[in-house]
C-alpha positions as CSV (number, residue, x, y, z in Angstrom):
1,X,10.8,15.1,-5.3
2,X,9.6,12.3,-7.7
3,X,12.1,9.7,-8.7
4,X,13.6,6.0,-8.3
5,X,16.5,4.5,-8.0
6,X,18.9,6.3,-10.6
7,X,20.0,5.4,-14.0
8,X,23.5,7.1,-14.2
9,X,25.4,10.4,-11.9
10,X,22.9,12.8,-13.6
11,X,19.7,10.8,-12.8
12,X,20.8,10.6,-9.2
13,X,20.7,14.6,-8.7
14,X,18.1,15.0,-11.0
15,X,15.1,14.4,-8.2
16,X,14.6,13.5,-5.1
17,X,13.3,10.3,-5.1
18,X,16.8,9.0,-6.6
19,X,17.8,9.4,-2.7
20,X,16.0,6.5,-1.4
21,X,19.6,5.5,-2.7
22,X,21.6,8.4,-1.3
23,X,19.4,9.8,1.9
24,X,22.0,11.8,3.7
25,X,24.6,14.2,2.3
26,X,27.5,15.8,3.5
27,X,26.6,19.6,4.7
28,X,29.0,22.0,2.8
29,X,26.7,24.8,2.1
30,X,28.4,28.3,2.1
31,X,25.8,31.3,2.8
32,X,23.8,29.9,6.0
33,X,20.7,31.4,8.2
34,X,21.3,33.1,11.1
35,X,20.9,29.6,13.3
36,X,18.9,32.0,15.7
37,X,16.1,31.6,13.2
38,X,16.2,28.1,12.7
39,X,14.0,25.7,14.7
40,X,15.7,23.1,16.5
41,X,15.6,19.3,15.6
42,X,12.0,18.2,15.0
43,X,11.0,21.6,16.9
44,X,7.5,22.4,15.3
45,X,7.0,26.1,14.4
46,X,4.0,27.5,12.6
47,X,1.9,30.6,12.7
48,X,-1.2,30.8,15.1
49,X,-3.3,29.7,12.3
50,X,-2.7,26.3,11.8
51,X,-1.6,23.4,13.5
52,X,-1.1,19.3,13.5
53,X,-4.0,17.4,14.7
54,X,-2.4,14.0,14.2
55,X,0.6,12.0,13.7
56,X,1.3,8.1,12.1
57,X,4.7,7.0,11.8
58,X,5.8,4.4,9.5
59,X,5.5,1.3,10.6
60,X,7.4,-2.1,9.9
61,X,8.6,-2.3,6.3
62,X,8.3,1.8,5.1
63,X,10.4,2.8,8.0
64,X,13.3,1.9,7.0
65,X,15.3,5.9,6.5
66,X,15.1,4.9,2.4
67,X,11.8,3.7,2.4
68,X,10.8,7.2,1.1
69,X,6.5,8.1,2.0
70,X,5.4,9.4,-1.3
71,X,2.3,10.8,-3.2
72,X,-1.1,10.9,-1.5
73,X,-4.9,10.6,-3.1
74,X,-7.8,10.1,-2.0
75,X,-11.6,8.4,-1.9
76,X,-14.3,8.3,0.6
77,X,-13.0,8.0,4.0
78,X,-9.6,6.3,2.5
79,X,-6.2,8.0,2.0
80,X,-4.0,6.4,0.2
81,X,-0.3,7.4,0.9
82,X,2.7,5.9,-1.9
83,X,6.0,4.8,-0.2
84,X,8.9,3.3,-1.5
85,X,8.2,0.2,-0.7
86,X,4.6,-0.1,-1.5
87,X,1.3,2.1,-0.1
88,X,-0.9,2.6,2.4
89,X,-4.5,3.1,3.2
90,X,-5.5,5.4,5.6
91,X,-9.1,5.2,7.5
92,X,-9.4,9.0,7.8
93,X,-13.0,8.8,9.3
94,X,-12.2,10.5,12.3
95,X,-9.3,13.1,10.7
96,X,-8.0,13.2,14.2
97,X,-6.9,9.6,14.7
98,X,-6.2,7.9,11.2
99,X,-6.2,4.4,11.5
100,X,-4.0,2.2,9.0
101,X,-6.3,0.1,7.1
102,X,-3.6,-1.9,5.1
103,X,-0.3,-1.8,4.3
104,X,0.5,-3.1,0.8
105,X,4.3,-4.5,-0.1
106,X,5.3,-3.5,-3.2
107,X,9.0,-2.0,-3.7
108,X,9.3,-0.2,-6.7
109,X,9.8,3.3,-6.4
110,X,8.8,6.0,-6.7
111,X,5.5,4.4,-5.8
112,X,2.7,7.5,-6.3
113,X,-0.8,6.7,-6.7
114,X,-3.9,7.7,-8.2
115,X,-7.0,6.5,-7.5
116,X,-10.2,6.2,-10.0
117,X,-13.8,4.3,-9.4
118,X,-12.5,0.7,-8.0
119,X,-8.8,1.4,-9.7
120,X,-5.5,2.4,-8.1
121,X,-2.4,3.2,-10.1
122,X,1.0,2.9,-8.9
123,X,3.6,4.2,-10.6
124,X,7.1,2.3,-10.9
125,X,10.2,3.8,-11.7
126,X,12.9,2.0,-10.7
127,X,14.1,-0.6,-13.0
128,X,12.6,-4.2,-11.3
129,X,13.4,-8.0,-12.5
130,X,9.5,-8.3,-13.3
131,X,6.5,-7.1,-12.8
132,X,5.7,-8.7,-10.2
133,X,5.7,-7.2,-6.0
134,X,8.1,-9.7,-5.5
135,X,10.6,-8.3,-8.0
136,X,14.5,-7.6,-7.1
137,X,16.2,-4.7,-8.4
138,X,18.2,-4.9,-11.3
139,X,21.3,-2.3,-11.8
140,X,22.0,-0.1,-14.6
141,X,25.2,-2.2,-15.2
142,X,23.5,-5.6,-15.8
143,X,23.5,-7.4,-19.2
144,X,21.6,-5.7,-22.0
145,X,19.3,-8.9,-22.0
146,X,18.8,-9.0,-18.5
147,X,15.1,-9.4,-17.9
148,X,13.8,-5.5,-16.0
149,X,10.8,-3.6,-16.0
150,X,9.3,-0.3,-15.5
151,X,5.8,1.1,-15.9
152,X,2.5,1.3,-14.0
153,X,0.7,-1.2,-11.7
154,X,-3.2,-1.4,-11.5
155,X,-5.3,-2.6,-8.3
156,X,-8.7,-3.8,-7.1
157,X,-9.5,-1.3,-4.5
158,X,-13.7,-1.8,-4.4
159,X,-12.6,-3.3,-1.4
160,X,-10.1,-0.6,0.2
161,X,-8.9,-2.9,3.0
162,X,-7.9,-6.2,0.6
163,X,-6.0,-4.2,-2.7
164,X,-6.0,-7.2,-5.0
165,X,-3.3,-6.8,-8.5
166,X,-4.6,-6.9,-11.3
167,X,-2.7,-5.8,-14.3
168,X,1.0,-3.8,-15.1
169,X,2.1,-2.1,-18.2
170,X,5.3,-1.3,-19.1
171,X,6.2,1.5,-20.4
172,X,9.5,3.5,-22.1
173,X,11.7,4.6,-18.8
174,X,9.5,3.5,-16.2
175,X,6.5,6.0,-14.8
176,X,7.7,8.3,-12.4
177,X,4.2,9.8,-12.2
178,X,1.0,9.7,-14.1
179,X,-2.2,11.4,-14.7
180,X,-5.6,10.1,-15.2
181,X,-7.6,11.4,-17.4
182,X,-11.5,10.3,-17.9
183,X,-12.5,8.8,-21.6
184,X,-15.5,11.5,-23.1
185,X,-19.0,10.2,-24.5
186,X,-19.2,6.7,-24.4
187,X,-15.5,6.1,-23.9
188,X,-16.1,4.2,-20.8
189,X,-11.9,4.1,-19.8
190,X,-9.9,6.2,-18.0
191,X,-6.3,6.9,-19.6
192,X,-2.7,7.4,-17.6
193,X,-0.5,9.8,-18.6
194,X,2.9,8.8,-17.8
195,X,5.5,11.2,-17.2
196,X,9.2,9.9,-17.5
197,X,12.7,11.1,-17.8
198,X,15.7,9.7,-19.1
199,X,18.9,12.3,-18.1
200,X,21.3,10.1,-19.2
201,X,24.1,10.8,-21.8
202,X,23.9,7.4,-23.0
203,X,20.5,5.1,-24.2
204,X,19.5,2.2,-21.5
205,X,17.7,-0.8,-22.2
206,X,13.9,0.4,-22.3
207,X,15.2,3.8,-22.0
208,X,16.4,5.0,-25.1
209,X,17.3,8.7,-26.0
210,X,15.6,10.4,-27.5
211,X,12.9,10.6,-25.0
212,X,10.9,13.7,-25.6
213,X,7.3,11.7,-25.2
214,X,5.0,10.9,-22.6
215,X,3.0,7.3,-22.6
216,X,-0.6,7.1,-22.6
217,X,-2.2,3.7,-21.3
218,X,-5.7,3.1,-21.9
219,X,-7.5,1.3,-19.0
220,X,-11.1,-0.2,-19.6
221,X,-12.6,0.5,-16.4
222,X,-15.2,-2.5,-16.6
223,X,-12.0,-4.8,-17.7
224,X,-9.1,-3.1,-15.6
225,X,-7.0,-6.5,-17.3
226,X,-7.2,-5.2,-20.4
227,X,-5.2,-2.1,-20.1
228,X,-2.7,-1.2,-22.5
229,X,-0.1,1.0,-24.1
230,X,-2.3,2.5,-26.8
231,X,-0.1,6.1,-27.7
232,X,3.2,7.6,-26.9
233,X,3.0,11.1,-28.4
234,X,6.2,12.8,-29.1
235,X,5.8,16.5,-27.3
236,X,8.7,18.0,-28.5
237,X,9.5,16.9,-31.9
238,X,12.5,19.6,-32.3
239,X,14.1,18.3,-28.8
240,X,12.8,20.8,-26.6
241,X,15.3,22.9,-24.1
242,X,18.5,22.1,-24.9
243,X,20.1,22.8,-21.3
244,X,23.0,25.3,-20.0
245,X,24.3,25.2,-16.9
246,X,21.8,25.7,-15.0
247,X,18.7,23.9,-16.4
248,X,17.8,20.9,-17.4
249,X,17.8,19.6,-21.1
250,X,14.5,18.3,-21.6
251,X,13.8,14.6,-22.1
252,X,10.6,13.7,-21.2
253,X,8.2,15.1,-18.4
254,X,8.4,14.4,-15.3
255,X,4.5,15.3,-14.4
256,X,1.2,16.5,-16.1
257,X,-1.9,18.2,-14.1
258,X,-4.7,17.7,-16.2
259,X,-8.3,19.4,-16.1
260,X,-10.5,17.5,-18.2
261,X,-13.2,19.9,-17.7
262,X,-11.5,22.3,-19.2
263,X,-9.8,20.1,-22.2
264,X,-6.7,21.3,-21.3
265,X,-3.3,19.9,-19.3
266,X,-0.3,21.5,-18.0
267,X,3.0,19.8,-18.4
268,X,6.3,20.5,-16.6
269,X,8.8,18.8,-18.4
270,X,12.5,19.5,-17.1
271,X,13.3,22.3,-19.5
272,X,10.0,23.5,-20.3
273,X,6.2,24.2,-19.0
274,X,4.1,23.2,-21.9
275,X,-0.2,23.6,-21.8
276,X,-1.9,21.1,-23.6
277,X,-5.3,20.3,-25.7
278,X,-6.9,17.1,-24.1
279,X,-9.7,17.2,-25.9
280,X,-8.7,13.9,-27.3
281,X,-7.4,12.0,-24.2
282,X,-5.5,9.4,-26.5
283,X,-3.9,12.3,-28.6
284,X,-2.6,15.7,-26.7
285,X,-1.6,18.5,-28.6
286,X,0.8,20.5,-27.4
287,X,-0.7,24.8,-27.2
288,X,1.9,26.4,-26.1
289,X,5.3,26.1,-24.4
290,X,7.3,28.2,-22.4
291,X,11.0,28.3,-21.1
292,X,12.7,30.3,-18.2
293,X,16.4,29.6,-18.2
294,X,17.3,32.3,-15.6
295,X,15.4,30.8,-12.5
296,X,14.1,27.4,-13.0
297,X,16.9,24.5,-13.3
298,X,13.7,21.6,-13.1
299,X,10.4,21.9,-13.9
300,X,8.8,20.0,-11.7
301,X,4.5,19.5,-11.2
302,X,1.7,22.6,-12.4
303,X,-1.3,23.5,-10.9
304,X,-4.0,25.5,-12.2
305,X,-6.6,28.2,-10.4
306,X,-10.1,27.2,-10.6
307,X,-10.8,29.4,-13.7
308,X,-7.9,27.5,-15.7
309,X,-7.0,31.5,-16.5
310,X,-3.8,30.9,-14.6
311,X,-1.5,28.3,-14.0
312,X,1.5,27.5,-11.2
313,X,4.7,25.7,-12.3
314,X,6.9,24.5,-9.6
315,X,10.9,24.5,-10.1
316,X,12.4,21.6,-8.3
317,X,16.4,22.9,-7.6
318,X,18.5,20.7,-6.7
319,X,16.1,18.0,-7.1
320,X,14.7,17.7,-3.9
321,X,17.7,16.1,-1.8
322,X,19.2,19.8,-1.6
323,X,19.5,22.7,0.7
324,X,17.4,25.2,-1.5
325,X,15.9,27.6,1.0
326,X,18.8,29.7,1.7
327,X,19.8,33.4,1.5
328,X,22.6,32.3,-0.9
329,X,20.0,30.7,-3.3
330,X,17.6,33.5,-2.9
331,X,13.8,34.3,-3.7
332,X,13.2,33.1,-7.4
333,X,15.1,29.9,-7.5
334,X,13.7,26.6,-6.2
335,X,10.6,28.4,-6.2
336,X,6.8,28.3,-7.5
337,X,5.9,30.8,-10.9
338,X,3.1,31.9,-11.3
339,X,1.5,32.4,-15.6
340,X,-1.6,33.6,-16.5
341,X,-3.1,31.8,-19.6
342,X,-3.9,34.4,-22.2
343,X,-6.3,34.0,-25.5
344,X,-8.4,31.5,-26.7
345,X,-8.4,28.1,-28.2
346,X,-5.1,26.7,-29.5
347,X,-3.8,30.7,-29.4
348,X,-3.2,30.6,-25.8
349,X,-0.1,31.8,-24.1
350,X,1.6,31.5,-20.8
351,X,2.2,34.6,-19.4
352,X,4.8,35.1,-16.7
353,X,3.6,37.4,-14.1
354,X,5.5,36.4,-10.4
355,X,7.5,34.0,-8.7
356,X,6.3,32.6,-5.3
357,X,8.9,31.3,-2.3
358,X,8.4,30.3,1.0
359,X,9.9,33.6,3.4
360,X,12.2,31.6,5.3
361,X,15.2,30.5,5.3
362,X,16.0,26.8,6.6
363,X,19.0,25.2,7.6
364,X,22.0,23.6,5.6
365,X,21.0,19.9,6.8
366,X,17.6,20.6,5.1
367,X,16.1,20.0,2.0
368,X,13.9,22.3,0.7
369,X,12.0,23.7,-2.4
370,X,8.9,23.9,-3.9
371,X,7.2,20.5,-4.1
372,X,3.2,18.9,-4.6
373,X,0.3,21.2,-3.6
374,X,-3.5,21.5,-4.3
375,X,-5.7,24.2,-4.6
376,X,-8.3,25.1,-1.1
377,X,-11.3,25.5,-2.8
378,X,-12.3,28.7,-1.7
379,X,-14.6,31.0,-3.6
380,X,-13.5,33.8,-5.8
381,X,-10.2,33.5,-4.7
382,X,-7.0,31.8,-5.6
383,X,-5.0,30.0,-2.8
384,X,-3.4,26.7,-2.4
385,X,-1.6,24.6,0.0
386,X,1.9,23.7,-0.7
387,X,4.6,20.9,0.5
388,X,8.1,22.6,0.8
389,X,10.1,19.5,2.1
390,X,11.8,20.4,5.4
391,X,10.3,24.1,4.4
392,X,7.2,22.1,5.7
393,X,3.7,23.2,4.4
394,X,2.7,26.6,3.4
395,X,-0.8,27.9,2.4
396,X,-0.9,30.9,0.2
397,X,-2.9,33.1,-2.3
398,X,-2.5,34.0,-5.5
399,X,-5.6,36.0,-6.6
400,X,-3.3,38.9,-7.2
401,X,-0.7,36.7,-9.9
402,X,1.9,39.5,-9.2
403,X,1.7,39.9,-5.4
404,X,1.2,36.5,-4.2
405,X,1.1,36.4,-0.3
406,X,1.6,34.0,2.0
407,X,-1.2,33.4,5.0
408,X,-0.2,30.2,7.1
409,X,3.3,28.0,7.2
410,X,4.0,24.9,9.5
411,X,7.0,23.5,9.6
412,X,9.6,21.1,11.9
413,X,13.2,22.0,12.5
414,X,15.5,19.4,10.7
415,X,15.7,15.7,11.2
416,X,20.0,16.8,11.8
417,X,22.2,19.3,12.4
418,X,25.2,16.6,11.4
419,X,23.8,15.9,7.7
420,X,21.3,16.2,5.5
421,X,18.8,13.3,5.9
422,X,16.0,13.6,3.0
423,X,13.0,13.8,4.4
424,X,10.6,16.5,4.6
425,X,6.9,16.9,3.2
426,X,6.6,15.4,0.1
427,X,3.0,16.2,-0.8
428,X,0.7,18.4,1.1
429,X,-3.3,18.4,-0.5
430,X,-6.1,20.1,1.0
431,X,-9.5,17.1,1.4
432,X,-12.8,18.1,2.7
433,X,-11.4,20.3,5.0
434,X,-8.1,19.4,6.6
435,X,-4.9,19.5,5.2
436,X,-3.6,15.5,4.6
437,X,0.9,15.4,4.2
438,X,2.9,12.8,3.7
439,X,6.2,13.3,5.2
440,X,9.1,11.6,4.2
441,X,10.3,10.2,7.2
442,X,7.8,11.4,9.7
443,X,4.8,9.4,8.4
444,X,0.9,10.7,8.0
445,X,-0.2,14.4,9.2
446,X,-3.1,15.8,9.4
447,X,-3.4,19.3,10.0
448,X,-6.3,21.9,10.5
449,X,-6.9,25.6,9.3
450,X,-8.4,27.7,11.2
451,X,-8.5,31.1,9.1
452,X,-11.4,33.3,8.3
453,X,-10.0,33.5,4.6
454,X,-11.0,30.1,3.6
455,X,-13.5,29.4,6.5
456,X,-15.9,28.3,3.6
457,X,-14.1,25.7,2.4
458,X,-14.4,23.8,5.1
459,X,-18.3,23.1,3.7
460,X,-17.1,21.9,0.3
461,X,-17.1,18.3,0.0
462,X,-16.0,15.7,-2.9
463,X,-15.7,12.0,-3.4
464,X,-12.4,11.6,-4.6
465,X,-9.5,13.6,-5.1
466,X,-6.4,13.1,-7.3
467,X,-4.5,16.4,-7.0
468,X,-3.0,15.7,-10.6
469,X,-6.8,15.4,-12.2
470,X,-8.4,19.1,-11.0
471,X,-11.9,20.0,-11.0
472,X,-14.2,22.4,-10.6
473,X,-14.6,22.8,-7.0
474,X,-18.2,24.8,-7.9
475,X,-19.4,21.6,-9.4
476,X,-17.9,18.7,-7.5
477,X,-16.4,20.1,-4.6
């Protein structure tokens, strides 16, 4: 899921997040489940292995039904939870009763965060009058001189409870996620990768085609004011995908998973999974691209194992407002694909070796596919935890990249039986041992594992946690 308010009729089906414009749909599916199998409305199923220790709501201005929740990351005892009209930061001391430490007013979808040292970084991409949290939307249709924005927000957060703004930077077709990446040495900054898209057949004020770049802003993390635009390096100079019918033309990114450890960065970028050199954070090089017409219409976020040997790319169908988990769509569309990373150096490949899918089918007032997950850092092995939407949250291993399995699933029935109502989790991350999801119209879970196969990961700790910067979890976690 992962975008704003849309820029034209392709925009609007392109992701998700273009429905906190359009957040019901009329149910015309063909091939449905047997409604036998299908949990009733906000009936919570699961297997014996996992359940939900605790529930918050939105509350007062995000729970609205298109005041989408969002991303999720994380610090200390603080979670801090995007929503279309702003964030939220969570107390998660006691896992088992969060307690909301602010709520912070800012419209501008799609509103994820990152958080780094005393910094958090919202990303706007919806075009806004100014910069400002005050700003008004301003339609695709207005004046080409018409005064709009688009780009990422910085914040004060050395005091959790009391966000104070600091800076914005606007940047080419808004920021529908980003990435931070560390400065090296004595590079005492941390950089944003922005991911944007522009899936329009015609160019828009500070969205002009072509847009086959990503923009890098470079934040001074002792002078946060200071950040600015400093490279906007084009990834596919020949134009990448071109599109068919059933994928995406690519035009951008729409989000990066970095591992700075590792000096490397995986890209899924509509049309195309790309792996990247971040060795210098200002100036990626693209390694290595790869393509899969047949099955993936949107690629959508990346995450890599541990080892960086192997890397999951996520194919967001119907872009997240659709019924995707059906036995007429089948098990290799709107689903995870799993690539091991062969060679060395700038030689490396990405190798296709299976596609991942959660095992049951959902109903046609559901959306569902493949959507932000995070790695459990358990030893030796390969498994992650994995938002599906209405699909709910799955945990599964990939150790064995052809035979991926899955161990644990939780899930509610849909929101409707009448219509489709978006909704759904959005992101669901694994932090010092429970599982934290932000769910669409639900509000803040927290759920609990209780599995012999990652027992152990329960003892690994960190500090902070932005699912799109990994790290070694023998090192830091």
């Amino acid at each position: 899921m992962r975008h704003p308010a849309p820029r034209g009729r392709f925009k609007r089906l392109a992701s998700i997040g273009a429905a906190a414009v359009l957040t019901s749909f009329l149910v015309s599916a063909p091939a449905q489940a047997d409604p036998a199998t299908i949990p009733g409305v906000d009936e919570i199923v699961s297997s014996p292995n996992i359940k939900l220790i605790a529930n918050e709501p939105k509350t007062g201005p995000f729970a609205p039904e298109n005041a989408l929740n969002s991303d999720l990351a994380f610090q200390g005892k603080y979670a801090f939870a995007g929503n279309y009209n702003g964030f939220t930061v969570w107390d998660i001391s006691n896992p088992k009763d969060p307690v909301q430490a602010v709520q912070v007013l800012c419209t501008g979808a799609q509103n994820d965060v990152s958080v780094y040292g005393n910094l958090l970084f919202l990303g706007t991409d919806s075009i806004r009058s100014d910069d400002s949290c005050n700003s008004v939307s301003v339609p695709n249709s207005a004046p080409a001189e018409t005064p709009r924005w688009e780009g990422v927000k910085i914040f004060d957060i050395s005091d959790p409870r009391n966000p104070k703004y600091v800076k914005a930077v606007k940047t080419d077709c808004g920021s529908h996620t980003l990435t931070l990446v560390p400065g090296k040495g004595r590079d005492r900054s941390v950089y944003a990768y922005v991911s944007s898209y522009n899936l329009d057949v015609v160019d828009l004020p500070n969205c002009a085609q072509p847009h086959d770049k990503i923009s890098i802003v470079k934040v001074p993390l002792k002078k946060p004011a200071e950040a600015a635009l400093v490279s906007a390096p084009v990834l596919f100079p020949d134009g990448g995908f071109p599109g068919d019918a059933d994928s995406r033309t690519t035009s951008g990114c729409h989000d990066i998973t970095a591992y700075p450890e590792k000096n490397i960065a995986a890209g899924a970028c509509m049309g195309d999974g790309v792996l990247l050199d971040i060795s210098k954070p200002a100036a990626p090089k693209v390694i290595t691209t790869v393509r899969d017409a047949e099955n993936f219409a949107f690629w959508h976020s990346a995450t890599f194992n541990n080892d960086a040997t192997k890397v999951v790319f996520t194919d967001e169908l119907g872009g997240g407002g659709g019924a995707e988990c059906l036995p007429s769509i089948g098990a290799t569309k709107g689903a995870d694909a799993i690539y091991d990373i062969t060679g060395k150096g700038n030689k490396r490949k990405l190798e296709f070796r299976s596609y991942f899918k959660i095992p049951r089918d959902n109903a046609v007032t559901e959306n569902c596919v493949a959507h932000n997950g995070s790695l459990i850092p358990v030893k030796g092995r390969d498994i992650m935890v994995q938002a599906w939407y209405q699909g709910g949250i799955s945990i599964w291993d990939f150790t064995d990249s052809r035979k991926p399995k899955e161990i644990a699933f939780w899930e509610r029935g849909p929101l409707s039986t009448d219509r489709l109502i978006v909704g759904g989790s959005w992101s669901a991350y694994w932090y010092n041992g429970y599982i934290y999801s932000n769910d669409i119209q639900k509000g803040f879970d927290v759920l609990e594992v209780s599995d012999r196969r990652i027992d152990k990961a329960e003892r690994e700790k960190t500090w902070q946690f932005n699912p799109q910067t990994q790290t070694d979890y023998r090192k830091y976690w």
